[in-house]
Backbone as a chain_set.jsonl record, in Angstrom:
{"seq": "XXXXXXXXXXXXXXXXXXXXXXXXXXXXXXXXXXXXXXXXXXXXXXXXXXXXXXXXXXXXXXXXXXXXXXXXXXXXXXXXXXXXXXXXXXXXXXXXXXXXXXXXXXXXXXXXXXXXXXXXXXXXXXXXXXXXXXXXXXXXXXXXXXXXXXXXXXXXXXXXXXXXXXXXXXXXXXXXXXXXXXXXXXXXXXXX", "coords": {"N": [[13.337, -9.082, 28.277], [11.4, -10.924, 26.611], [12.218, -12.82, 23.636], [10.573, -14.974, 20.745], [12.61, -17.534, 19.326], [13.809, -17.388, 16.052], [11.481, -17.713, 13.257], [10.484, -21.031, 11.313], [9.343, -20.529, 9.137], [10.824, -18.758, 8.092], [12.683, -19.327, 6.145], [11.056, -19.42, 3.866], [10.61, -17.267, 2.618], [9.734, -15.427, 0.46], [12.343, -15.008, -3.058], [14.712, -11.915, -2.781], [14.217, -8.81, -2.57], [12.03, -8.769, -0.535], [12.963, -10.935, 1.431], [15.499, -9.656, 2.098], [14.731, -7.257, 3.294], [14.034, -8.33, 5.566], [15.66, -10.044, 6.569], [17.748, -8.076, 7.029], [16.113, -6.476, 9.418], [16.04, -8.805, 11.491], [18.993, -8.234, 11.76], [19.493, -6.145, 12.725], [18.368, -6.5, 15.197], [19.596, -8.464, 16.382], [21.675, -7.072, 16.584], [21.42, -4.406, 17.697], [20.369, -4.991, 20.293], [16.843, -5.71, 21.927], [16.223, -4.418, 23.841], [17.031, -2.275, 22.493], [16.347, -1.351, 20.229], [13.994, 1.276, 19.764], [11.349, 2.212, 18.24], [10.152, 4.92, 18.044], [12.946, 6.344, 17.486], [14.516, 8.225, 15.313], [16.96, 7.511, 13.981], [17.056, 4.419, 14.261], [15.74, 3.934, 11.843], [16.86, 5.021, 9.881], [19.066, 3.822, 10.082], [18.168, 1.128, 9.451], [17.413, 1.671, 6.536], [20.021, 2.702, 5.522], [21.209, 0.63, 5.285], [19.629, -1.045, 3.92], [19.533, -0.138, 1.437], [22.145, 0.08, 0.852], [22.466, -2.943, 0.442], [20.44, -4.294, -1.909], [21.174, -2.293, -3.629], [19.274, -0.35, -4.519], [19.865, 2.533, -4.059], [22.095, 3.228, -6.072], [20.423, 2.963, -8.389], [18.74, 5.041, -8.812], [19.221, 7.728, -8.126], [18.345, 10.817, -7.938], [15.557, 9.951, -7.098], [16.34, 7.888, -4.957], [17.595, 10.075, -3.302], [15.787, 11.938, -2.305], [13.61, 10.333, -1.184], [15.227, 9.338, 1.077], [15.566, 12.058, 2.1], [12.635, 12.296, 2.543], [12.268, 10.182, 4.231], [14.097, 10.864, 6.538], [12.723, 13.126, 7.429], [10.171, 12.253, 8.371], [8.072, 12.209, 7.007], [5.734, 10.881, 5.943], [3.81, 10.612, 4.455], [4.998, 11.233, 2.01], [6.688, 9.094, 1.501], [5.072, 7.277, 1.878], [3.986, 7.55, -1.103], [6.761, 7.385, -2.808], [8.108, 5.519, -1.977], [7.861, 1.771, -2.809], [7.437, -1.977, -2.019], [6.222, -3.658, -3.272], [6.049, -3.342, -6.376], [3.935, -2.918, -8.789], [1.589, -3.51, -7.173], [-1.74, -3.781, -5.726], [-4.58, -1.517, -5.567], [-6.891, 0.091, -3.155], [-10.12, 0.106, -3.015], [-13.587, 1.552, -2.507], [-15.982, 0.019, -2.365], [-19.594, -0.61, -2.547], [-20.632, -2.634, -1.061], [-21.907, -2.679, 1.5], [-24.799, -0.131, 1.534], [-25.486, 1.569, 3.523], [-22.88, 1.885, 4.71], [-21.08, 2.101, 2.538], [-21.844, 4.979, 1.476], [-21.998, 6.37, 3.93], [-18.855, 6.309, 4.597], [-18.03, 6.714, 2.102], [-18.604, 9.658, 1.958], [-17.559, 10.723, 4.637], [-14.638, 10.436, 4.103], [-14.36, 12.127, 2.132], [-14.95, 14.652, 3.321], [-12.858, 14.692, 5.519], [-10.673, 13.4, 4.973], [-8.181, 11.056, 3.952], [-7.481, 9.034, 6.557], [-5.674, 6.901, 9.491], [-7.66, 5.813, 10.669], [-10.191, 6.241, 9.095], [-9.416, 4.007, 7.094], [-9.146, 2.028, 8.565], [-11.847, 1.214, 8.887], [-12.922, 1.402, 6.784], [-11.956, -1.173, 5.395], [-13.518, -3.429, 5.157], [-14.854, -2.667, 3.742], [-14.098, -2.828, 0.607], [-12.429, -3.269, -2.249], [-9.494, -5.237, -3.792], [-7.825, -4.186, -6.392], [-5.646, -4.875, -9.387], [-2.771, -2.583, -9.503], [-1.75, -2.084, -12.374], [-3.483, -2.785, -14.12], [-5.688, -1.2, -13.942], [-4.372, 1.272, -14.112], [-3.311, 0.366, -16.832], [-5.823, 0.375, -18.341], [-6.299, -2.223, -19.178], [-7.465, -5.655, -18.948], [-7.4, -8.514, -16.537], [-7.032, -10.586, -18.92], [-6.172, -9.4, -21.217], [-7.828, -8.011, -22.579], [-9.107, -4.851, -23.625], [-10.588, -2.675, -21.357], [-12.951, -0.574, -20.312], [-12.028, 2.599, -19.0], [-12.592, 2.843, -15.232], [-14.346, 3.978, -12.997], [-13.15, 5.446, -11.057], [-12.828, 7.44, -8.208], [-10.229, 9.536, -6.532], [-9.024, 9.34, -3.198], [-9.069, 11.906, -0.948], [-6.47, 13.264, 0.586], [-5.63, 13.454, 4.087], [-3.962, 16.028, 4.912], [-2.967, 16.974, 2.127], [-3.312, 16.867, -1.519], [-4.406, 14.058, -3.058], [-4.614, 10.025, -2.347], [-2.929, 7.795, -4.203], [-3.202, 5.234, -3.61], [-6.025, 4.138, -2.922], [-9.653, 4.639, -3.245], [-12.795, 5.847, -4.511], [-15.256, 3.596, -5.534], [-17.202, 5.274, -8.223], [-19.839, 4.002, -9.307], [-22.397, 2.779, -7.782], [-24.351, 0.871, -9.2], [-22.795, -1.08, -9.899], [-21.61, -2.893, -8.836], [-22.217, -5.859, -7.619], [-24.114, -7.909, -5.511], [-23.781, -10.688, -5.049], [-21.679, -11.309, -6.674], [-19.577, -9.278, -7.0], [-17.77, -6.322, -7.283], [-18.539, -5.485, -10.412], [-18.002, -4.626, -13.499], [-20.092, -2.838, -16.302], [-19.62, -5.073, -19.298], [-17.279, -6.637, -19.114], [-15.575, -9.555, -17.654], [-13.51, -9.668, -15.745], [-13.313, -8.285, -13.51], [-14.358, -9.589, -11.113], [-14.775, -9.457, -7.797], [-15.077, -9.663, -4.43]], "CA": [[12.333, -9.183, 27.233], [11.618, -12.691, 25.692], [11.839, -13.501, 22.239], [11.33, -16.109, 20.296], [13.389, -18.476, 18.29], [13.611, -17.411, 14.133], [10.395, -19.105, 13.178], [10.942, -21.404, 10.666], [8.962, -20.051, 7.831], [12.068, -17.835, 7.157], [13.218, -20.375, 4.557], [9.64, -19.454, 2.98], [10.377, -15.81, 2.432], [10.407, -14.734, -1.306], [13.665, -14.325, -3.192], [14.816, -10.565, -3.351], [14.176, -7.626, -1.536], [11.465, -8.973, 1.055], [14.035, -11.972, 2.124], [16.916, -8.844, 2.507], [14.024, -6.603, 4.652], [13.392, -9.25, 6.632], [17.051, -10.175, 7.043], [18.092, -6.368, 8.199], [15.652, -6.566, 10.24], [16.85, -9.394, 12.158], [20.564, -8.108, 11.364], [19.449, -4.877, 13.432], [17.378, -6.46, 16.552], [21.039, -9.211, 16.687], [23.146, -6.224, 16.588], [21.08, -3.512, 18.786], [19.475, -5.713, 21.382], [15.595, -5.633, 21.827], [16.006, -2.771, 24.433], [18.002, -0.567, 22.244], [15.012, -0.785, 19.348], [13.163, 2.069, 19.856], [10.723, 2.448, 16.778], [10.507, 6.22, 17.503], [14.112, 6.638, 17.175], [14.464, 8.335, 13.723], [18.844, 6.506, 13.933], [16.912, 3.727, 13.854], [15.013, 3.857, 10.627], [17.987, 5.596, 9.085], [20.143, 2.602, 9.993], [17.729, 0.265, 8.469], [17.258, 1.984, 4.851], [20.916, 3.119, 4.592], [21.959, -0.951, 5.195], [18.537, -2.003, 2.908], [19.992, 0.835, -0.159], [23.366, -0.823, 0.181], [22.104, -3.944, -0.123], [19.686, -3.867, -3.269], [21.345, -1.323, -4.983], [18.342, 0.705, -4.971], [19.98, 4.193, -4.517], [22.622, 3.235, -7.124], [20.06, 2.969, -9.594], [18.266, 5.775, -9.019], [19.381, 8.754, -6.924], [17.43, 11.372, -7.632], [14.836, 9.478, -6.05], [16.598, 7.302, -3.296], [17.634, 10.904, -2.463], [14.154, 12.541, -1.926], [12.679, 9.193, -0.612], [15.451, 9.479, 2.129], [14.949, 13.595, 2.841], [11.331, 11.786, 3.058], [12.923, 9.378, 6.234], [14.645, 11.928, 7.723], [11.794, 14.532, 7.894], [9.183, 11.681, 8.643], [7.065, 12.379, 5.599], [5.491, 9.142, 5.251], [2.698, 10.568, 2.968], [6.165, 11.429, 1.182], [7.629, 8.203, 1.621], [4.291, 6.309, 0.756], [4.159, 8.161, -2.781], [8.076, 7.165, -3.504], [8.955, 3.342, -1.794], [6.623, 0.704, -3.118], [7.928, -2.735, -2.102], [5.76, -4.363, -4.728], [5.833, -2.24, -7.891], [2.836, -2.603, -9.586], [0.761, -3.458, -6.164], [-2.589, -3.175, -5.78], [-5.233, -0.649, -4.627], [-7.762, -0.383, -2.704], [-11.099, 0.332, -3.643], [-14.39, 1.4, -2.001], [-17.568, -0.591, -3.158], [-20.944, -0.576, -1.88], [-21.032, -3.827, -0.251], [-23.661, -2.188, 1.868], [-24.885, 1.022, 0.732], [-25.189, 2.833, 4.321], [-21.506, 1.89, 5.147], [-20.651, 3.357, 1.496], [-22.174, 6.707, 1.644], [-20.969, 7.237, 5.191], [-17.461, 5.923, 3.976], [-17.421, 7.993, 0.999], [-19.178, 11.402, 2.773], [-16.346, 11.284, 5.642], [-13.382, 10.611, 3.339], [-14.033, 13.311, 1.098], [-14.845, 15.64, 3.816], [-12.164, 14.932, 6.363], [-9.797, 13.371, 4.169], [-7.618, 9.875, 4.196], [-6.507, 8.62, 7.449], [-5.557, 5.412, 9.53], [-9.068, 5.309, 11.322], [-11.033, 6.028, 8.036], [-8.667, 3.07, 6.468], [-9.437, 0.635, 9.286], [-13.537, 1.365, 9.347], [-13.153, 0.97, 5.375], [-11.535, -1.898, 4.908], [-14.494, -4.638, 4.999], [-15.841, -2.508, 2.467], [-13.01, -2.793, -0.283], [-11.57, -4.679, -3.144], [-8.365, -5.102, -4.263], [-7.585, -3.964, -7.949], [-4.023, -4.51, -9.524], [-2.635, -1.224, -10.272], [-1.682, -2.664, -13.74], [-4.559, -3.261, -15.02], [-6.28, -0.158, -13.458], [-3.739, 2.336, -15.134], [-3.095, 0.421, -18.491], [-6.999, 0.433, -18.866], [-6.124, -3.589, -19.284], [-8.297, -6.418, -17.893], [-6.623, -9.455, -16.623], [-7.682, -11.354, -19.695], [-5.539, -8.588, -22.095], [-8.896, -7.236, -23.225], [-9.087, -3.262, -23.2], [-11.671, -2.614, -20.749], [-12.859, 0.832, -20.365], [-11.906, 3.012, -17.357], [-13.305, 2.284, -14.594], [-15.201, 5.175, -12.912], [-12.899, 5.69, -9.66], [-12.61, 8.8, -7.678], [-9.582, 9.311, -5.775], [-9.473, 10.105, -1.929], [-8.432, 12.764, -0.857], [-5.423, 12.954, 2.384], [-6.299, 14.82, 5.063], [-3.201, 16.951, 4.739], [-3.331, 17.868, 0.747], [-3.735, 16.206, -2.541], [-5.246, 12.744, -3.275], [-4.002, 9.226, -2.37], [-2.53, 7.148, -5.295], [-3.551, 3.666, -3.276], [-7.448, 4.47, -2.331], [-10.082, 5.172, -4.59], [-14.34, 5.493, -4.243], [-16.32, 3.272, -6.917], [-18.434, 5.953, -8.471], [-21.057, 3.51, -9.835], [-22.653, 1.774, -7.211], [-24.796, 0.164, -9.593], [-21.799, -1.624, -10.895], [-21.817, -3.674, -7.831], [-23.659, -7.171, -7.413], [-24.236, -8.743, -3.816], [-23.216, -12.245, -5.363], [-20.373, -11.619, -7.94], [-18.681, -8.383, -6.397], [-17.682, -5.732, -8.463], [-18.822, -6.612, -11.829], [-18.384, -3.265, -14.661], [-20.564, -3.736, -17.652], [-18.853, -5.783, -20.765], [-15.997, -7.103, -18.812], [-16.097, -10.553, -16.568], [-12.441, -10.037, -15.223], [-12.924, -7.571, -12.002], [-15.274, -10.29, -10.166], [-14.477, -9.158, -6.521], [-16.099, -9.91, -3.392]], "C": [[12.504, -10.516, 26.514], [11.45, -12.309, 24.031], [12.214, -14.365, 21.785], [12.331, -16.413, 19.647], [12.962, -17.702, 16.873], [12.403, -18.247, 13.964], [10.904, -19.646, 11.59], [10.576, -20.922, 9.33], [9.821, -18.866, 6.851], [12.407, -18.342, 6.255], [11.821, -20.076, 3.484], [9.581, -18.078, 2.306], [10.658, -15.906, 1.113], [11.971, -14.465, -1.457], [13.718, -13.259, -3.04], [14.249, -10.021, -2.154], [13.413, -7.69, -0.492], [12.375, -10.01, 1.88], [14.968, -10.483, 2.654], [16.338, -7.864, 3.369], [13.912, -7.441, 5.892], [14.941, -9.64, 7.618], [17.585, -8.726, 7.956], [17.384, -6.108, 9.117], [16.309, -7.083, 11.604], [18.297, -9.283, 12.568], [20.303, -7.346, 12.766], [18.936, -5.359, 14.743], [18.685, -7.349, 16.878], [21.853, -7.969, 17.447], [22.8, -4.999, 17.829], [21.079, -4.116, 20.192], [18.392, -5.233, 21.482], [15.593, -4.323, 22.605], [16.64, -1.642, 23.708], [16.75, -0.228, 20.521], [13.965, -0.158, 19.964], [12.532, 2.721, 18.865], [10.635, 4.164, 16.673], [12.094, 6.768, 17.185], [14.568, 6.78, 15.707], [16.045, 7.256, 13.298], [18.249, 5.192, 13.597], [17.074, 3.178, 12.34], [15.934, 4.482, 9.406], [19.246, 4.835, 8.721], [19.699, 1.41, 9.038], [17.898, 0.494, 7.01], [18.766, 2.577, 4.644], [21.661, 1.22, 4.107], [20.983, -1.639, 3.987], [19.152, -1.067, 1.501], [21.22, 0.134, -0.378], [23.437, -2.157, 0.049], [21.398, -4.201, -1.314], [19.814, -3.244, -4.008], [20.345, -0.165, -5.325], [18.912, 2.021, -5.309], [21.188, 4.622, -5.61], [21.313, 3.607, -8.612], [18.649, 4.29, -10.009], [18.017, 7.235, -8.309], [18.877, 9.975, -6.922], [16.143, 11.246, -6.675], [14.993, 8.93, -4.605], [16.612, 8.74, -2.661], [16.386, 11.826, -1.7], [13.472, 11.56, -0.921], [13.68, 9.634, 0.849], [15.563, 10.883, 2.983], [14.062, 13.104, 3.654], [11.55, 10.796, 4.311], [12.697, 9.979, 6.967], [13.933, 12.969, 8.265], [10.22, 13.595, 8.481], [7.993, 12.049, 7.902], [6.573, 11.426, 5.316], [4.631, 9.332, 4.801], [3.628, 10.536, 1.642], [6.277, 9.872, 0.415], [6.951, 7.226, 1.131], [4.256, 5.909, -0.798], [5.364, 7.517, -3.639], [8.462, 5.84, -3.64], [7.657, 2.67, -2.008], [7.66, -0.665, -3.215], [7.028, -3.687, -3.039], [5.493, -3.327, -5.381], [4.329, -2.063, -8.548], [1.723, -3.636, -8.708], [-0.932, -2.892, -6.512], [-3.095, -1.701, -5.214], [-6.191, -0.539, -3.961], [-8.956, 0.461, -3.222], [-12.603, 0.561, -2.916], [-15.632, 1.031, -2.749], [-18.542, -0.487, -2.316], [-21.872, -1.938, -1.437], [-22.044, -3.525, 0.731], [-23.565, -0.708, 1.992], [-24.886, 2.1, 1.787], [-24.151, 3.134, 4.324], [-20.934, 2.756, 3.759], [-21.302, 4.677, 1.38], [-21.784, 6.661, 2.585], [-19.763, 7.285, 5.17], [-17.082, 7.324, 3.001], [-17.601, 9.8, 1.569], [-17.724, 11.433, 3.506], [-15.428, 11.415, 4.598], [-14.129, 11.894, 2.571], [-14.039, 14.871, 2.043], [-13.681, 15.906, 4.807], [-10.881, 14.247, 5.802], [-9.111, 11.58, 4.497], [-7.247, 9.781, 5.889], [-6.371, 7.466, 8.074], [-7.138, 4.968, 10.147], [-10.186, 5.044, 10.572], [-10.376, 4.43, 7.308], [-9.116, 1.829, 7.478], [-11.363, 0.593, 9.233], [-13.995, 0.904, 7.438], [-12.709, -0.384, 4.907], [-12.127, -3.3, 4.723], [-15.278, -4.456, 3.91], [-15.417, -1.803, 0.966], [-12.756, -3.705, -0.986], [-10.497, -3.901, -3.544], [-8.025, -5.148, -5.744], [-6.284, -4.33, -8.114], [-4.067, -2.895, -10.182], [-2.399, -1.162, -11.845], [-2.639, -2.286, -14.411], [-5.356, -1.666, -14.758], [-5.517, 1.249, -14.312], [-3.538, 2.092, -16.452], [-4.945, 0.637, -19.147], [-7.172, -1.155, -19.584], [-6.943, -4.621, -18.445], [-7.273, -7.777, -17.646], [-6.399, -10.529, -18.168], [-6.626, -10.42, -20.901], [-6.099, -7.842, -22.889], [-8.572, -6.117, -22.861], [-10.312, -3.46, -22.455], [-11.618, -0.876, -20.785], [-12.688, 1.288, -19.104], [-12.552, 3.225, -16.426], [-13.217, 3.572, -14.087], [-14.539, 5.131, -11.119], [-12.374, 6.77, -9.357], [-11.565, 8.746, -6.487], [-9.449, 9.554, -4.357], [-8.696, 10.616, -1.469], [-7.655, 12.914, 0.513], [-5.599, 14.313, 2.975], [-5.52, 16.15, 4.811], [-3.353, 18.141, 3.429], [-2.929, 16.866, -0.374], [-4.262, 14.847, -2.279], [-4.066, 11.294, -3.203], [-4.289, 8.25, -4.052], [-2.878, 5.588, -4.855], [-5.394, 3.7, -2.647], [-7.999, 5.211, -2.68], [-11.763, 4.461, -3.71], [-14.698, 5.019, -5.681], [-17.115, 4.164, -7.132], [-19.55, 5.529, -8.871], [-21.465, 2.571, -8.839], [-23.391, 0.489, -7.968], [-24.113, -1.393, -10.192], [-21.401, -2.787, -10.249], [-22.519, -4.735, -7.363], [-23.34, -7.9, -5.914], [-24.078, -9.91, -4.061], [-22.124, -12.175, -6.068], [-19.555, -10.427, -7.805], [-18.646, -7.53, -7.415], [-17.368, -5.922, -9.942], [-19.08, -4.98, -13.235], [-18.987, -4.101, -15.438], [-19.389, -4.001, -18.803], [-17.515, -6.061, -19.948], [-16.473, -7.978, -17.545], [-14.487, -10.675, -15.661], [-12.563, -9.1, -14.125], [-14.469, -8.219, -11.292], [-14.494, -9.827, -8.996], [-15.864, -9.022, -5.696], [-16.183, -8.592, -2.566]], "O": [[13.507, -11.004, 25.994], [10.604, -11.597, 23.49], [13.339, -14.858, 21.871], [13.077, -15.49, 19.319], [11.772, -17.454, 16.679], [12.316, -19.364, 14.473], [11.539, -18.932, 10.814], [11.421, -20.898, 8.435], [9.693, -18.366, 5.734], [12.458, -17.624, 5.257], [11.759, -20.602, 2.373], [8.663, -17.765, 1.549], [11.689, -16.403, 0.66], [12.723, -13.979, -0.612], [12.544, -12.89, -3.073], [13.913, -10.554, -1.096], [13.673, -7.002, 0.495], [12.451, -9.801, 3.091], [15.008, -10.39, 3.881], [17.085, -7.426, 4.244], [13.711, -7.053, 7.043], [15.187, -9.548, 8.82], [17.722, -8.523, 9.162], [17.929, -5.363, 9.931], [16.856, -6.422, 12.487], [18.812, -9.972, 13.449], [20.783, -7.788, 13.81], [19.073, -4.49, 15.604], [19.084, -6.942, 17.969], [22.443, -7.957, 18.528], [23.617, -4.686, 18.695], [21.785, -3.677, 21.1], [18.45, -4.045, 21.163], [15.077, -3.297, 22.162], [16.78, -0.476, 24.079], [16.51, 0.849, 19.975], [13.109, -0.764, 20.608], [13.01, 3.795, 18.499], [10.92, 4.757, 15.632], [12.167, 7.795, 16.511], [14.914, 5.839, 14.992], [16.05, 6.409, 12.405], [18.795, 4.639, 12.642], [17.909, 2.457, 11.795], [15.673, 4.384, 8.207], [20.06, 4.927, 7.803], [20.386, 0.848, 8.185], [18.448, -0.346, 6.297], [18.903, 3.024, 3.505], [22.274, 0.799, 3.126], [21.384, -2.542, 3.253], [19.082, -1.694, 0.444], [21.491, -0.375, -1.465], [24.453, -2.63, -0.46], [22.324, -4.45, -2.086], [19.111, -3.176, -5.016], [20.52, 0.721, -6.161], [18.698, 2.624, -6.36], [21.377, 5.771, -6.007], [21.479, 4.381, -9.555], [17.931, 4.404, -11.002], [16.93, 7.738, -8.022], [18.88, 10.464, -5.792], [15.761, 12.038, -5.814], [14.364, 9.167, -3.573], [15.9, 8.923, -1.674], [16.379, 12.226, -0.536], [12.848, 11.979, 0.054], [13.068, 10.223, 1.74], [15.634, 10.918, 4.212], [14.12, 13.145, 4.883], [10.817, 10.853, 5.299], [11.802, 10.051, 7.81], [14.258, 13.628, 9.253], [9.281, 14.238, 8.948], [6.914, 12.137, 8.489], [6.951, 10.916, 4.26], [4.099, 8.285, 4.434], [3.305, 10.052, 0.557], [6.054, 9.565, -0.756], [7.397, 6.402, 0.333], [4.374, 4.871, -1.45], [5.218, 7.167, -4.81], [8.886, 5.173, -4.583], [6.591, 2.975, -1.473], [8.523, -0.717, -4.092], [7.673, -4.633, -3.49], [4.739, -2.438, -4.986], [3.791, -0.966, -8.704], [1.058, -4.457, -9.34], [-1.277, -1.967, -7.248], [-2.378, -0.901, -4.612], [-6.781, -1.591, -4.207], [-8.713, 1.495, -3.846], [-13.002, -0.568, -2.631], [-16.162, 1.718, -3.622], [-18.22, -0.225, -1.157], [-23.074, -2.205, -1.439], [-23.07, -4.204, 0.727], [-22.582, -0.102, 2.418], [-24.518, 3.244, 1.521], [-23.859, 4.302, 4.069], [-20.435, 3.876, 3.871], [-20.451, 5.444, 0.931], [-20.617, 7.026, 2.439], [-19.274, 8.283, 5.699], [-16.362, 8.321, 3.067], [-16.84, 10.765, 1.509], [-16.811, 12.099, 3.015], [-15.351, 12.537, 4.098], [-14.164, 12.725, 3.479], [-13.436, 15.896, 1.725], [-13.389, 17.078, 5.046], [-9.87, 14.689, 6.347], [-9.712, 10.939, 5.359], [-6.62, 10.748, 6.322], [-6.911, 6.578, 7.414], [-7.606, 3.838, 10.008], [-11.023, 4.18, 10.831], [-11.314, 3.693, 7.005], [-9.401, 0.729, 7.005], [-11.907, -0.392, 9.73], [-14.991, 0.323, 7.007], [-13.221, -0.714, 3.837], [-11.467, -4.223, 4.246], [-16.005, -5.222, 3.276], [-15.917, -0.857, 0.358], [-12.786, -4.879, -0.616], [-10.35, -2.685, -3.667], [-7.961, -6.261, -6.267], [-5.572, -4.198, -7.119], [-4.852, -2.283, -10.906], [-2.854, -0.221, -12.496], [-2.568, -1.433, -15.296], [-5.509, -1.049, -15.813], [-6.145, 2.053, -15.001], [-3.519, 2.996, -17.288], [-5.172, 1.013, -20.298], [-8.045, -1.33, -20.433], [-7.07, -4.394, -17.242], [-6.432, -8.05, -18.503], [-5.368, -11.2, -18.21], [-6.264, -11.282, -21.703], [-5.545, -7.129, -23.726], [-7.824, -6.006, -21.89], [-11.092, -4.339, -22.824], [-10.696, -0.134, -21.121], [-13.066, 0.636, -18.131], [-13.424, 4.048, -16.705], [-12.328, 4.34, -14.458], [-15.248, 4.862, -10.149], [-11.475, 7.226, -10.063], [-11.844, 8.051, -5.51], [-10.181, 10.539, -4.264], [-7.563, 10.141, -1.388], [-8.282, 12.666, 1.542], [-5.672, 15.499, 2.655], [-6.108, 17.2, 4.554], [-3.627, 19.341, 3.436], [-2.137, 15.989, -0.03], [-4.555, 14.593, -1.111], [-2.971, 11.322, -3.766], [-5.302, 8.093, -4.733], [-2.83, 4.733, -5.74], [-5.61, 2.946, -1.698], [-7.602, 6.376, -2.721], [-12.0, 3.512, -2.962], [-14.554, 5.672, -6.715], [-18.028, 4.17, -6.307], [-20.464, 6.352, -8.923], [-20.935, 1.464, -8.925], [-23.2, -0.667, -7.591], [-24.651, -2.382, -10.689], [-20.882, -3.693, -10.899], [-23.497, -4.503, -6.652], [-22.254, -8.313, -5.508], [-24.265, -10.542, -3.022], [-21.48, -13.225, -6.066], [-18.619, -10.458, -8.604], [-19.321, -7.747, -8.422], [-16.355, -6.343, -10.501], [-20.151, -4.538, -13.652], [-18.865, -5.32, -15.558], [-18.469, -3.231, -19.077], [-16.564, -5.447, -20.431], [-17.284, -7.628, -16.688], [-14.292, -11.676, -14.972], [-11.461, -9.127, -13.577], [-15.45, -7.526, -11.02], [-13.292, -9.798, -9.262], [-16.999, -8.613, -5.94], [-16.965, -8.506, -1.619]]}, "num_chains": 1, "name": "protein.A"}
């Protein structure tokens, strides 16, 4: 199996915890060999996050959770595992708008009837903006103005309850075909 060379843009990686994913990574494909990574292999993924917890300190600083998050590994819960590990903290979300109005009603109709999944997520994703979660939960606009809460409905996972990263605009009107999602009295969620 070929692979390349380190590309160089490794020196480009962020300080902190994406440089030390990225590193275990590489630590693990050095140390296995390419034939012995087998992504279904739960040993894998168990090797990675116990070497990424003792690196970062994460499950020092919070073991109630590391411990649940890694039940959530070991049982392959990754609606679990979504809910718990967030490698950016206060990450966006995604958002369905009515960039064109068939694609949103057929968008929104399926998701609500058949629920989140990766095929609805790839067929949606031309017809999305990206919110910060910040601003979206403090009821904050970039600008530090209060804005009022924005009218989003959450979508619901196929399995059971509602995803916390994917959300339907309930106002299509709210929506301009030149200046993106535009609520009234606030000029800070321009999105295309």
């Amino acid at each position: 199996m070929f692979l390349p060379d380190e590309p160089d843009e490794e020196r480009l990686y962020p300080p902190g915890v994406y440089g030390q994913a990225a590193g275990i990574t590489a630590h693990l494909l050095k140390d296995r060999t390419p034939e012995r990574m087998d992504i279904d292999d739960p040993g894998l993924f168990e090797e990675y996050y116990r070497t990424f917890y003792d690196l970062t300190k994460i499950a020092s600083a919070d073991q109630g959770k590391a411990k649940t998050l890694a039940a959530a590994i070991r049982d392959q819960d990754f609606e679990k595992v979504a809910s718990l590990y967030r490698l950016i903290p206060n990450g966006g979300i995604n958002v369905l708008v009515p960039y064109d109005m068939a694609a949103y009603n057929r968008l929104a109709d399926e998701v609500r009837q058949r629920g989140l999944n990766a095929e609805w997520m790839r067929k949606a994703q031309p017809h999305t903006v990206s919110l910060r979660r910040s601003e979206v939960d403090s009821g904050h606009s970039r600008s530090g103005r209060t804005s009022r809460i924005l009218p989003l409905e959450p979508v619901p996972v196929a399995r059971r309850g509602v995803s916390d990263d994917w959300f339907v605009y309930c106002l299509p009107e709210h929506y301009d075909s030149v200046l993106g999602l535009n609520p009234p009295n606030t000029m800070d969620f321009f999105n295309a």
